[in-house]
PQR file with spaces between the fields and no chain letter, atoms N, CA, C, O and H, PARSE charges and radii, in Angstrom:
ATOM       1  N    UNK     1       7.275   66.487   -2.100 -0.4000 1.5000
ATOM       2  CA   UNK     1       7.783   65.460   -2.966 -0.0000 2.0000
ATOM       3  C    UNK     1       7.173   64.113   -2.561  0.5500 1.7000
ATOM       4  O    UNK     1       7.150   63.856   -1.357 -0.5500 1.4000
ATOM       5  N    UNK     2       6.845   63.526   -3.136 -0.4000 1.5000
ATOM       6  CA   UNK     2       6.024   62.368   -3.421 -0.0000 2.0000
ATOM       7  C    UNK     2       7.357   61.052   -3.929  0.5500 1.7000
ATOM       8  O    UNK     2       8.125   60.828   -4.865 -0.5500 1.4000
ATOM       9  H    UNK     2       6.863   63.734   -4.114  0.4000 1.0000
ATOM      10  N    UNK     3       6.752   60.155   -1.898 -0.4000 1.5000
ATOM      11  CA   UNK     3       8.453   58.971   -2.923 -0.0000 2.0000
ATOM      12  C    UNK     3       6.803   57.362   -3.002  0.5500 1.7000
ATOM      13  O    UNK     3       5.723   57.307   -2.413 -0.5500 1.4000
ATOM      14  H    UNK     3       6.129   60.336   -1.138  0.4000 1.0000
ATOM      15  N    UNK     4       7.356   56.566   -3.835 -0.4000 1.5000
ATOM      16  CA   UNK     4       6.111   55.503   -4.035 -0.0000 2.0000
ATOM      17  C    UNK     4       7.352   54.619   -3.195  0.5500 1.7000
ATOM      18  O    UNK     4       8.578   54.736   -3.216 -0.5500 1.4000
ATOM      19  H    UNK     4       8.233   56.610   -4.314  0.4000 1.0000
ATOM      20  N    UNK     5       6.227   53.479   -2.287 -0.4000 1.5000
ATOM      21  CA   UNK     5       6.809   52.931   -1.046 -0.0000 2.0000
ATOM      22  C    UNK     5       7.290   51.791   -1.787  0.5500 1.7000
ATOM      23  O    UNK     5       6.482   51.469   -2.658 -0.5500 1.4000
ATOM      24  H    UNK     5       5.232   53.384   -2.270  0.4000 1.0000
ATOM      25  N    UNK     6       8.338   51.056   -1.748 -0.4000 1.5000
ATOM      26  CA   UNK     6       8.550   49.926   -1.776 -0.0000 2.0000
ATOM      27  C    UNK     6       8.676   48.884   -1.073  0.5500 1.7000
ATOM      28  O    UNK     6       9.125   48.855    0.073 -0.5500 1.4000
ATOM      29  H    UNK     6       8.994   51.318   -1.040  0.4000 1.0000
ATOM      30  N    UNK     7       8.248   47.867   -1.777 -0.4000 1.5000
ATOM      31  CA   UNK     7       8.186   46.727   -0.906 -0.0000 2.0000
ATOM      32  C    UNK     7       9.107   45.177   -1.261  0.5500 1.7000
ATOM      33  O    UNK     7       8.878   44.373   -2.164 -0.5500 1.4000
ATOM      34  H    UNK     7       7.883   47.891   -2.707  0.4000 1.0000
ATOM      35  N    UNK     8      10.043   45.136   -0.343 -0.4000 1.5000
ATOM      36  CA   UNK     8      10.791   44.079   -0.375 -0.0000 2.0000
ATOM      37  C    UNK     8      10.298   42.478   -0.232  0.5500 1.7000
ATOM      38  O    UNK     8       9.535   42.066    0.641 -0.5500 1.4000
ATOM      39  H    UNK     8      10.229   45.790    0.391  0.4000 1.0000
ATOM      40  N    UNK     9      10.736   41.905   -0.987 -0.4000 1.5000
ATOM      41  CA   UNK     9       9.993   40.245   -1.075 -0.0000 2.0000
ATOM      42  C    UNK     9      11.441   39.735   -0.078  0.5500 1.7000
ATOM      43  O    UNK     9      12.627   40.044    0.039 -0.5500 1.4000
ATOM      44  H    UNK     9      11.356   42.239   -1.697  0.4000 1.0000
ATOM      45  N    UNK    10      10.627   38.938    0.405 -0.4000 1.5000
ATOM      46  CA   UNK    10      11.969   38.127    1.516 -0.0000 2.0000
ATOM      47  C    UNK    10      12.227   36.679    1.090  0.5500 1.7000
ATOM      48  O    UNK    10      11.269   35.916    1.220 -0.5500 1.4000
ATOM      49  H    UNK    10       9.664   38.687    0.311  0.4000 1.0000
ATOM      50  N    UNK    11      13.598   36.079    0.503 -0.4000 1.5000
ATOM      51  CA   UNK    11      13.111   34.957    0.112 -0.0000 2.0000
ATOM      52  C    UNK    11      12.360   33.636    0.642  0.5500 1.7000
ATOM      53  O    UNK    11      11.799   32.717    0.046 -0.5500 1.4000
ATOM      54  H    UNK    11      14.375   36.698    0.398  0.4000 1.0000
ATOM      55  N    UNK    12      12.607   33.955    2.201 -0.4000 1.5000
ATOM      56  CA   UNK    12      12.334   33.497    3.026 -0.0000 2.0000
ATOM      57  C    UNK    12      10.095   33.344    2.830  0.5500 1.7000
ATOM      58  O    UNK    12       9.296   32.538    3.306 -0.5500 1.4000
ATOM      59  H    UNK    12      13.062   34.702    2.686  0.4000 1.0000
ATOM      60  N    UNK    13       9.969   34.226    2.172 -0.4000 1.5000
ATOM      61  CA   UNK    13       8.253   34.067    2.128 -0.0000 2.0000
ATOM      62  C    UNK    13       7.975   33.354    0.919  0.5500 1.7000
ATOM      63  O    UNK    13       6.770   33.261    0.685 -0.5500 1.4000
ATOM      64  H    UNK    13      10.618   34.881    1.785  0.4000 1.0000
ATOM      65  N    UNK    14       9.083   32.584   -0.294 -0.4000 1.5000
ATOM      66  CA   UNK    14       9.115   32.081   -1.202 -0.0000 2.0000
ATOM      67  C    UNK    14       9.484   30.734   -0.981  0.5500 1.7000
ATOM      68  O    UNK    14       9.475   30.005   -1.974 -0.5500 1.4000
ATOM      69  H    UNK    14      10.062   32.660   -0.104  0.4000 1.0000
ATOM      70  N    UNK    15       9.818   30.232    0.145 -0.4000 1.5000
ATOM      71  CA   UNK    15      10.525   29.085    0.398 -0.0000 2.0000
ATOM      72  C    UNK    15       9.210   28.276    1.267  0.5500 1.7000
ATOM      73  O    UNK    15       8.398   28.802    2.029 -0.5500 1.4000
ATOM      74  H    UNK    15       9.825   30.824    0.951  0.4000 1.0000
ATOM      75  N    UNK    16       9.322   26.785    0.852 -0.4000 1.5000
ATOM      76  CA   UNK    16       8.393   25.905    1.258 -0.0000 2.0000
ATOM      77  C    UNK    16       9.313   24.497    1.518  0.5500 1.7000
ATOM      78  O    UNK    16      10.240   24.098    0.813 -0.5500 1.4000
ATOM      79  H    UNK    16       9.981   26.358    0.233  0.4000 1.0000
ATOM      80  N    UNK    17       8.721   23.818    2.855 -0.4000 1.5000
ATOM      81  CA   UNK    17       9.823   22.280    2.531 -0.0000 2.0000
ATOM      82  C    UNK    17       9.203   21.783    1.582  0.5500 1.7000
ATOM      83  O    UNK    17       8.020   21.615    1.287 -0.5500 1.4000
ATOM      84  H    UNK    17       7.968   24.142    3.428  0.4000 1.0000
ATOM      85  N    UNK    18      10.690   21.456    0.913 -0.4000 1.5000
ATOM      86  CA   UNK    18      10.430   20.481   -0.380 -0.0000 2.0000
ATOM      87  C    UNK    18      10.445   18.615   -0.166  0.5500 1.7000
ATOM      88  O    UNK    18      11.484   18.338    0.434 -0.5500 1.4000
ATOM      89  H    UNK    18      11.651   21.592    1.153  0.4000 1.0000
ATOM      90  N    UNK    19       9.837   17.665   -0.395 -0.4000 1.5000
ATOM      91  CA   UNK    19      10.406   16.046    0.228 -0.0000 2.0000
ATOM      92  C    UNK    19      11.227   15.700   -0.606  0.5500 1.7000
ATOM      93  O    UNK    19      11.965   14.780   -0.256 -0.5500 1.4000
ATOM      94  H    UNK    19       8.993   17.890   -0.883  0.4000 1.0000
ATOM      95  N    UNK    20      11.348   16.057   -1.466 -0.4000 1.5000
ATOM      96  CA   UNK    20      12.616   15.847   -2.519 -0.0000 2.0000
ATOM      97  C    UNK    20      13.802   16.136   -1.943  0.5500 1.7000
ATOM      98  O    UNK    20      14.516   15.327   -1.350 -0.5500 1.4000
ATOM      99  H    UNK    20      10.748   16.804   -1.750  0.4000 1.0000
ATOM     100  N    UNK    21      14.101   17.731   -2.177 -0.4000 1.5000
ATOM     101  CA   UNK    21      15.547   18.128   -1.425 -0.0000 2.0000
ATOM     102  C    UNK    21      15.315   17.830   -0.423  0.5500 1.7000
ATOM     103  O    UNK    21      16.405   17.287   -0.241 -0.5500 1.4000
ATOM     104  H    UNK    21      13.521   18.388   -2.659  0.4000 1.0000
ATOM     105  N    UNK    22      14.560   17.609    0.953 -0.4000 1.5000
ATOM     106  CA   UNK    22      15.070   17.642    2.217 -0.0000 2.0000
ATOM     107  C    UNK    22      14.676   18.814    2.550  0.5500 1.7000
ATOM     108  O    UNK    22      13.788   18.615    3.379 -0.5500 1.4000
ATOM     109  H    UNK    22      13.675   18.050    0.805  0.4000 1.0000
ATOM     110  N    UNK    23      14.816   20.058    2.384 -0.4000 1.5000
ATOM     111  CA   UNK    23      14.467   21.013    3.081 -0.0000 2.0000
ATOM     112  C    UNK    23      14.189   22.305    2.551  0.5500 1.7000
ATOM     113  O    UNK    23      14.429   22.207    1.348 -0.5500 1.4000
ATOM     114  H    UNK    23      15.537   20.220    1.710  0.4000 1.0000
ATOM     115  N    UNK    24      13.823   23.429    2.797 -0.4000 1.5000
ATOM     116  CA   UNK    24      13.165   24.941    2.500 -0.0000 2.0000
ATOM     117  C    UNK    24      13.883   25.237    0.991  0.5500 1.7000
ATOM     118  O    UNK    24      15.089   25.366    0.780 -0.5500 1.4000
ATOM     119  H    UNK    24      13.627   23.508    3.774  0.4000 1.0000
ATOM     120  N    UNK    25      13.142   25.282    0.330 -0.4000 1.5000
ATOM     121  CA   UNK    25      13.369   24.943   -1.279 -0.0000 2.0000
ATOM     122  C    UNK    25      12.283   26.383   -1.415  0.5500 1.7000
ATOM     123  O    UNK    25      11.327   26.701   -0.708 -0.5500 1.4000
ATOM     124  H    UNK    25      12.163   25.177    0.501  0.4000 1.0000
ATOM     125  N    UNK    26      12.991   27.182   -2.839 -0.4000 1.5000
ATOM     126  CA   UNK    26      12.424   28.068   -3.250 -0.0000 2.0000
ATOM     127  C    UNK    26      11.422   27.269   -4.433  0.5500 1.7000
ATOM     128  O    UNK    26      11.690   26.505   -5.360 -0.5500 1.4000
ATOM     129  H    UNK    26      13.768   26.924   -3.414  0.4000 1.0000
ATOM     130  N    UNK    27       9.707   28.050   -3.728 -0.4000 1.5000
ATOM     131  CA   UNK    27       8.722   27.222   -4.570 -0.0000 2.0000
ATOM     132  C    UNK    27       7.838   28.145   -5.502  0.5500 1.7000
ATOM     133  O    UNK    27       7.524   29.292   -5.182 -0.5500 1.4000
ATOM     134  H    UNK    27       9.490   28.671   -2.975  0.4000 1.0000
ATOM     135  N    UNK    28       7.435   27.484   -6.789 -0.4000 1.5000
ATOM     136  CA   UNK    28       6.317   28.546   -7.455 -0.0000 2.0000
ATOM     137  C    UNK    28       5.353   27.857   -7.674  0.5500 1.7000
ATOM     138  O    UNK    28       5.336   26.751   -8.214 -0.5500 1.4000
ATOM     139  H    UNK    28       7.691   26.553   -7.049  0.4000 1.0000
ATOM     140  N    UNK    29       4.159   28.698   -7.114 -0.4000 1.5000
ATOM     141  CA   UNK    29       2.902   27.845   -6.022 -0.0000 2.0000
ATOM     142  C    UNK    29       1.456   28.536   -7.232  0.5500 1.7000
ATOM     143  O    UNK    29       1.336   29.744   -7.436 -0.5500 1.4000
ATOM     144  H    UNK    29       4.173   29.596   -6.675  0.4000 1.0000
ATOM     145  N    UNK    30       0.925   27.931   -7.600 -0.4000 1.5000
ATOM     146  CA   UNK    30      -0.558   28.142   -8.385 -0.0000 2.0000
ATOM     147  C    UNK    30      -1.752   27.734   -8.241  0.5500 1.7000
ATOM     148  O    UNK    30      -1.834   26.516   -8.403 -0.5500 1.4000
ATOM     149  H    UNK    30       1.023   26.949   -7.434  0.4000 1.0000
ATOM     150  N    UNK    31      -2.937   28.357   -7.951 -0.4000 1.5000
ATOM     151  CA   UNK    31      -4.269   28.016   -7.478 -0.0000 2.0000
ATOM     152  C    UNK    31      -5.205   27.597   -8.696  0.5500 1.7000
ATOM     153  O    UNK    31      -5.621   28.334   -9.589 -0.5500 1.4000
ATOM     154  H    UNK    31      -2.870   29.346   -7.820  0.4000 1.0000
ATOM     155  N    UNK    32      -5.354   26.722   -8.582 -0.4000 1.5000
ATOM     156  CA   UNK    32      -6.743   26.503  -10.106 -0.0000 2.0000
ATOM     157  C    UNK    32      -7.820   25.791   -9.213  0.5500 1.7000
ATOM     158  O    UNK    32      -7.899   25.502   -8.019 -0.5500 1.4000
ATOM     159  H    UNK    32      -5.017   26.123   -7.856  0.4000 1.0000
ATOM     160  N    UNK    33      -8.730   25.614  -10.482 -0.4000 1.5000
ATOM     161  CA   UNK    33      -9.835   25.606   -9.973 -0.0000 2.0000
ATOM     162  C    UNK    33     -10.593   24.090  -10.197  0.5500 1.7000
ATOM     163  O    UNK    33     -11.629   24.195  -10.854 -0.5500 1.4000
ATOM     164  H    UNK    33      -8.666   25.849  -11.452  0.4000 1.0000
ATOM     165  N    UNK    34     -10.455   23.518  -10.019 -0.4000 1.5000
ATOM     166  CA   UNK    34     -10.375   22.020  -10.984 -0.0000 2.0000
ATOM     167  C    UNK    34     -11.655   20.951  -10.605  0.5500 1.7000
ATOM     168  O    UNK    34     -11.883   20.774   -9.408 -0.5500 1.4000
ATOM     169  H    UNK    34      -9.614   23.433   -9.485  0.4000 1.0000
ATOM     170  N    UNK    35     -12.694   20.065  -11.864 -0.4000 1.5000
ATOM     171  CA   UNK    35     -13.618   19.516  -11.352 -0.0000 2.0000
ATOM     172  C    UNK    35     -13.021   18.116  -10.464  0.5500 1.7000
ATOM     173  O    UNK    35     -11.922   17.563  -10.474 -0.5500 1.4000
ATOM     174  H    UNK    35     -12.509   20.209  -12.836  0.4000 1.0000
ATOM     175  N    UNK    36     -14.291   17.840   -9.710 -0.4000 1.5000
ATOM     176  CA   UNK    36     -13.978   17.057   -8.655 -0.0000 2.0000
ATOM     177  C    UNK    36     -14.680   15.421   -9.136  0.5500 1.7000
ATOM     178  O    UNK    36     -14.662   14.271   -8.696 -0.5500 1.4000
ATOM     179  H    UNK    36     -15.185   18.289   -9.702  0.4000 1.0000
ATOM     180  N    UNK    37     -15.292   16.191  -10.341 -0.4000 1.5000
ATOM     181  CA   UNK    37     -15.852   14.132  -11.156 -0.0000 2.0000
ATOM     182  C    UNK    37     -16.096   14.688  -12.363  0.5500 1.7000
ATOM     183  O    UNK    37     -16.304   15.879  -12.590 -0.5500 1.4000
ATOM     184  H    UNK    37     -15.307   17.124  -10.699  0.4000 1.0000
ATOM     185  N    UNK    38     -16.058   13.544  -13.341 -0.4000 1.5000
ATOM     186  CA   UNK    38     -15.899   13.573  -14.684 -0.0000 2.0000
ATOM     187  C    UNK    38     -17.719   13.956  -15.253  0.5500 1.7000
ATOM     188  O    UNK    38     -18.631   14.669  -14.835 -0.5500 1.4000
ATOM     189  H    UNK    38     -15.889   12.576  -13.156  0.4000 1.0000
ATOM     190  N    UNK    39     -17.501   12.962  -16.468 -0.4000 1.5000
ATOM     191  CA   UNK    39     -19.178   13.424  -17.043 -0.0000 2.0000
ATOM     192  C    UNK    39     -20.069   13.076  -16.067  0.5500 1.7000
ATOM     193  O    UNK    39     -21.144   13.623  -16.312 -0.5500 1.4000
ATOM     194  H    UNK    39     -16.760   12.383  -16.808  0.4000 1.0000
ATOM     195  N    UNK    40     -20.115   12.402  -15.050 -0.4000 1.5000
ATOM     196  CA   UNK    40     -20.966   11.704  -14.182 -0.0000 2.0000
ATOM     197  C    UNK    40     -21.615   13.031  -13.500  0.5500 1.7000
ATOM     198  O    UNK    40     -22.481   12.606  -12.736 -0.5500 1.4000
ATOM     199  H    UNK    40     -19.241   11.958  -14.851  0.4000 1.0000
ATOM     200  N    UNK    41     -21.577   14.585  -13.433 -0.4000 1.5000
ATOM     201  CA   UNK    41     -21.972   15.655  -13.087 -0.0000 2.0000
ATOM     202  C    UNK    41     -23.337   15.767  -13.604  0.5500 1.7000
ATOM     203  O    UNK    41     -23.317   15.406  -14.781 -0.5500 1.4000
ATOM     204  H    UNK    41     -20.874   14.931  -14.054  0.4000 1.0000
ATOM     205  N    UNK    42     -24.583   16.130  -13.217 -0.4000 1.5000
ATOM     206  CA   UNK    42     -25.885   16.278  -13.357 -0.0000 2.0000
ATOM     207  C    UNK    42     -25.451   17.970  -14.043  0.5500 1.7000
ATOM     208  O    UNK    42     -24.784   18.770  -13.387 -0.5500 1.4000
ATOM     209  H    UNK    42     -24.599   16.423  -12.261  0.4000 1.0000
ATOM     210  N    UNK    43     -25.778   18.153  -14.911 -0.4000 1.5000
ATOM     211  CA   UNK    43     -25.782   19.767  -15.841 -0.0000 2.0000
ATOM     212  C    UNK    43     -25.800   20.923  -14.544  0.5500 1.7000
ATOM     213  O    UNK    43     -24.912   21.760  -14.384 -0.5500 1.4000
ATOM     214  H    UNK    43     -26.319   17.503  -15.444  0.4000 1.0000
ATOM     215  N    UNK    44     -27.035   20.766  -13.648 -0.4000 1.5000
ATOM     216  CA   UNK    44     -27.339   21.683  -12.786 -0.0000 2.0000
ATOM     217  C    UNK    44     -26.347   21.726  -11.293  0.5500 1.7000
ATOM     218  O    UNK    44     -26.470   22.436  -10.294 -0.5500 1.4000
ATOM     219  H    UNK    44     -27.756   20.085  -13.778  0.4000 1.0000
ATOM     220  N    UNK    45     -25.354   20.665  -11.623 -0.4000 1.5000
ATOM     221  CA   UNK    45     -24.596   20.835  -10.317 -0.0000 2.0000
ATOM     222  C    UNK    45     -23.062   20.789  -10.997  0.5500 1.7000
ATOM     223  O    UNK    45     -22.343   19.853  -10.651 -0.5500 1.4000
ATOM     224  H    UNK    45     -25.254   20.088  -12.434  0.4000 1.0000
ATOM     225  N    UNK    46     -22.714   21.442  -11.633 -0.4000 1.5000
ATOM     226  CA   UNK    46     -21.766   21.250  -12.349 -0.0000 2.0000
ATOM     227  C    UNK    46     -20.519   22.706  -11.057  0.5500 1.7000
ATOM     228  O    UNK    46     -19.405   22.721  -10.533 -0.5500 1.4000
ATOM     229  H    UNK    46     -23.299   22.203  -11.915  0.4000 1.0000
ATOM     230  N    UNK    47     -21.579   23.495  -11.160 -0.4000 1.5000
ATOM     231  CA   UNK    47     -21.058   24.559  -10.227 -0.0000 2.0000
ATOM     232  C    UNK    47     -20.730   24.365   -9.103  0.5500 1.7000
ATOM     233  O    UNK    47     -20.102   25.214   -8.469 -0.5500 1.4000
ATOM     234  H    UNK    47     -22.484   23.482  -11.585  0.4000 1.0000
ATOM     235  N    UNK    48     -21.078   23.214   -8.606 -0.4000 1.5000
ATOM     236  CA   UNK    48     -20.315   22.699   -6.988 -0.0000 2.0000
ATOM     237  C    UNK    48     -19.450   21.337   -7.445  0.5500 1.7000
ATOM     238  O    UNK    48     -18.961   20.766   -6.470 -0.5500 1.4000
ATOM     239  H    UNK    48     -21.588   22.525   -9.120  0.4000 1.0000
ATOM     240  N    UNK    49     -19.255   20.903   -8.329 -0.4000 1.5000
ATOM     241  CA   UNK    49     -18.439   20.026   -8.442 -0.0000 2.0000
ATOM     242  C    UNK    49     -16.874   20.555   -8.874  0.5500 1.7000
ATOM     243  O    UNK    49     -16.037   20.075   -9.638 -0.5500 1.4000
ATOM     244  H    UNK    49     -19.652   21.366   -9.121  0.4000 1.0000
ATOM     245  N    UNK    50     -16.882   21.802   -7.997 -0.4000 1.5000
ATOM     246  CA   UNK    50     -14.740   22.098   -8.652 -0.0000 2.0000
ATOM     247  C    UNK    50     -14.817   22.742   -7.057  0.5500 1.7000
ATOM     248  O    UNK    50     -15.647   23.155   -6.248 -0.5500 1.4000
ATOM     249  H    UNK    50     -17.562   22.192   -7.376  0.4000 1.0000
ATOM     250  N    UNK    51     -12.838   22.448   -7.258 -0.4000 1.5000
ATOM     251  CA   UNK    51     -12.453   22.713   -5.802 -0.0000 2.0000
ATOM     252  C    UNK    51     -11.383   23.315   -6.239  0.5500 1.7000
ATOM     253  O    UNK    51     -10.995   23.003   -7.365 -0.5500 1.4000
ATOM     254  H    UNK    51     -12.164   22.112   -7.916  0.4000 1.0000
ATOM     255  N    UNK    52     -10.715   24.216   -5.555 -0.4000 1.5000
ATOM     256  CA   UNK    52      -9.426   24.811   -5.726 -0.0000 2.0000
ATOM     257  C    UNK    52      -8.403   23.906   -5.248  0.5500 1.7000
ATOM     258  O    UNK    52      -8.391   23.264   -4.198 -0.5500 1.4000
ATOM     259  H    UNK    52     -11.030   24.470   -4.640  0.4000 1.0000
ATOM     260  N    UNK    53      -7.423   23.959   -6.309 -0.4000 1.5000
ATOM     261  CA   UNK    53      -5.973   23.218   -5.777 -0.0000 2.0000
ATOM     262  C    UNK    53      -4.876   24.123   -5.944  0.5500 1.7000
ATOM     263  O    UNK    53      -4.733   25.035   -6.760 -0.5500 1.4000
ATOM     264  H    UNK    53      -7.432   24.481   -7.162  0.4000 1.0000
ATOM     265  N    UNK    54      -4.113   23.706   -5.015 -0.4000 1.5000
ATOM     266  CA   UNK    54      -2.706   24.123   -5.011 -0.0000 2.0000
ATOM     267  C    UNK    54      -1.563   23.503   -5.546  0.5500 1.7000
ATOM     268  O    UNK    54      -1.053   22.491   -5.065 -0.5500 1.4000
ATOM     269  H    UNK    54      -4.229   22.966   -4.353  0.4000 1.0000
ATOM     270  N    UNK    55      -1.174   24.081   -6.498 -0.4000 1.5000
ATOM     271  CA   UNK    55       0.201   23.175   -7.002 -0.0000 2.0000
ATOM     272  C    UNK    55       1.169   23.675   -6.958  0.5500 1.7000
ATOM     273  O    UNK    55       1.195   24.647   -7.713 -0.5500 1.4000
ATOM     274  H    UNK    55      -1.588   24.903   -6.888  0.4000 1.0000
ATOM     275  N    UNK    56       2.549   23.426   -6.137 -0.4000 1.5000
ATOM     276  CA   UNK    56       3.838   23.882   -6.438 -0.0000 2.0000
ATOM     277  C    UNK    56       4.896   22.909   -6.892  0.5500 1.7000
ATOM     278  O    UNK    56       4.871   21.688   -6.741 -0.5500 1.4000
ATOM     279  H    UNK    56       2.527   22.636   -5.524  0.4000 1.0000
ATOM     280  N    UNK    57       5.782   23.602   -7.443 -0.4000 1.5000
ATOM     281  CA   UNK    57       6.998   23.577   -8.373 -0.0000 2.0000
ATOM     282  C    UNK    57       7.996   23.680   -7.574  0.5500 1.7000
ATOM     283  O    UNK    57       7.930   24.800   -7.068 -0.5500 1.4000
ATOM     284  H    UNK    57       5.802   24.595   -7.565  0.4000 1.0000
ATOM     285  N    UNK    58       9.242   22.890   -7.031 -0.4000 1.5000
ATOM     286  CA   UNK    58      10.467   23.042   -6.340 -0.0000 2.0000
ATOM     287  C    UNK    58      11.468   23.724   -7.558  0.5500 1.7000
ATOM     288  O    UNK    58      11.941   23.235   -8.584 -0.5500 1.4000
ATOM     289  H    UNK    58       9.296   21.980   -7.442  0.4000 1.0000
ATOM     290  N    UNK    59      11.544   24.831   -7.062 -0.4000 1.5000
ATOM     291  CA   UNK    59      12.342   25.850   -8.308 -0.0000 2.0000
ATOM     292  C    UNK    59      13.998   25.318   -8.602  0.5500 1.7000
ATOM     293  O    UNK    59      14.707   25.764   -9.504 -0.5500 1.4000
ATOM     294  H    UNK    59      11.161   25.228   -6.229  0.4000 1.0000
ATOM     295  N    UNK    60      14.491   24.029   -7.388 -0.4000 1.5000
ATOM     296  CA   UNK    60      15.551   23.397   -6.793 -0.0000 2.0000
ATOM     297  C    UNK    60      15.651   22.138   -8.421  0.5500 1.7000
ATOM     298  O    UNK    60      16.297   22.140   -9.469 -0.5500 1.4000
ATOM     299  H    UNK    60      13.916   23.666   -6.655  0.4000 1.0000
ATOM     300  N    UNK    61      14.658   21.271   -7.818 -0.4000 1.5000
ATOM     301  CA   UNK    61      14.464   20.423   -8.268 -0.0000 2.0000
ATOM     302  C    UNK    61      13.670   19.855   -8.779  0.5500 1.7000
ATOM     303  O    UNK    61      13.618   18.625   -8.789 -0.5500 1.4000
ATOM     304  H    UNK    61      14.132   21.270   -6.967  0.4000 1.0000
ATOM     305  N    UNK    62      12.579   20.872   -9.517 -0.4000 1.5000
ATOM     306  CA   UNK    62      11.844   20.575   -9.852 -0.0000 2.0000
ATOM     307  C    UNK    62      10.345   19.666   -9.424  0.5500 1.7000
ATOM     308  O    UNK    62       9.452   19.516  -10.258 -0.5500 1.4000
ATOM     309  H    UNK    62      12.621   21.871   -9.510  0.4000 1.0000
ATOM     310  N    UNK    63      10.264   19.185   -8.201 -0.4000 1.5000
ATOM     311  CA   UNK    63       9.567   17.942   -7.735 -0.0000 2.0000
ATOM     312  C    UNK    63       8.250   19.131   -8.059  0.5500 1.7000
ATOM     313  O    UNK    63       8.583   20.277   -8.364 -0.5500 1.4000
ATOM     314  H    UNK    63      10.989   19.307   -7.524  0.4000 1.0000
ATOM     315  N    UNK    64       6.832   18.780   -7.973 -0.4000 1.5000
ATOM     316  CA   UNK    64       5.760   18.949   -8.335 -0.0000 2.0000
ATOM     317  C    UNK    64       5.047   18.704   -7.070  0.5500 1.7000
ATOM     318  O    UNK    64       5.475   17.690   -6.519 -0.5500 1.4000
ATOM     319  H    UNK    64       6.561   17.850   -7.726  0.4000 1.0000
ATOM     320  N    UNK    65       3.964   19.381   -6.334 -0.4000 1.5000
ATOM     321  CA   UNK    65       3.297   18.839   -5.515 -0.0000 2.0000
ATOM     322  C    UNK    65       1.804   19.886   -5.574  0.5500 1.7000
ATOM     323  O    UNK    65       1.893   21.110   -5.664 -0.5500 1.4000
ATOM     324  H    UNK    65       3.616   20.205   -6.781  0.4000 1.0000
ATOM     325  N    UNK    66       0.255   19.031   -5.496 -0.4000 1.5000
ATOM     326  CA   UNK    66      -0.770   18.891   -5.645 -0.0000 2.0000
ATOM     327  C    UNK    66      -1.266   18.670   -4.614  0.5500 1.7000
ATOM     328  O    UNK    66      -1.019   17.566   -4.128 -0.5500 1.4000
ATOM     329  H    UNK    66       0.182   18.036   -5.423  0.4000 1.0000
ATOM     330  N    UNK    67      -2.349   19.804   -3.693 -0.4000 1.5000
ATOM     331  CA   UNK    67      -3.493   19.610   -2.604 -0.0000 2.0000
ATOM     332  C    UNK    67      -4.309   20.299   -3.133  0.5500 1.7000
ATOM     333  O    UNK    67      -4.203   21.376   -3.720 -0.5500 1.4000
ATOM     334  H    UNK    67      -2.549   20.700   -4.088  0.4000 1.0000
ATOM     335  N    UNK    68      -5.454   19.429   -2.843 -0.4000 1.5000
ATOM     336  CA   UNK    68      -6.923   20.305   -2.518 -0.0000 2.0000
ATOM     337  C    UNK    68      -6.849   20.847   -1.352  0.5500 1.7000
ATOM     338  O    UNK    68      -6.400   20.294   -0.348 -0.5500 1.4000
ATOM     339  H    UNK    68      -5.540   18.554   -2.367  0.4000 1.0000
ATOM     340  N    UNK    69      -7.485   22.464   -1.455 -0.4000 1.5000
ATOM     341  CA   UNK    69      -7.525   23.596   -0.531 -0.0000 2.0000
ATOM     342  C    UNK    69      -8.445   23.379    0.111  0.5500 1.7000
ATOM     343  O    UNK    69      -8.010   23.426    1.261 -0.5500 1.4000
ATOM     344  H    UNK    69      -7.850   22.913   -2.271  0.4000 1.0000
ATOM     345  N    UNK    70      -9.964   23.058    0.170 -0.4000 1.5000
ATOM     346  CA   UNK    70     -10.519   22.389    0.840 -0.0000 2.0000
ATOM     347  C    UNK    70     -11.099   20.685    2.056  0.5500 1.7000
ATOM     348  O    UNK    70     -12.032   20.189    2.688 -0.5500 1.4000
ATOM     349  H    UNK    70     -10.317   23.019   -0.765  0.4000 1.0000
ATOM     350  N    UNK    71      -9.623   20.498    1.627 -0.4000 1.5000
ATOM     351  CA   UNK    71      -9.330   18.983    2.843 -0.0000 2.0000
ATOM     352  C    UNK    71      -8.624   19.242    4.010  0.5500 1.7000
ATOM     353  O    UNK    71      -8.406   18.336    4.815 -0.5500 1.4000
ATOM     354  H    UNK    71      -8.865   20.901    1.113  0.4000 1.0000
């Protein structure tokens, strides 16, 4: 008999400090890919001008927060 494994999420691996609330706030966190300068990009370097960012959402209170993954 064949059982499929499950796997438990801990909320604890969902939680990030928030500066809003004060403290470990359940967050929903998204990676994009975003340019790093406007038209001022030469055509042929357009492909090194984006950086990945991170943005999360305080699921609490909503607060919003934005890093580049590469700084």
């Amino acid at each position: 008999m064949l059982t499929q494994a499950r796997t438990r999420r801990s909320d604890d691996n969902r939680r990030e400090y928030c500066t809003e609330c004060g403290e470990k706030a359940p967050q929903r966190a998204k990676i994009t890919i975003e340019q790093t300068h406007g038209d001022a990009v030469v055509a042929e370097n357009v492909k090194f001008a984006r950086v990945p960012c991170r943005t999360t959402v305080c699921l609490r209170c909503g607060a919003t927060s934005r890093e580049r993954m590469n700084e």
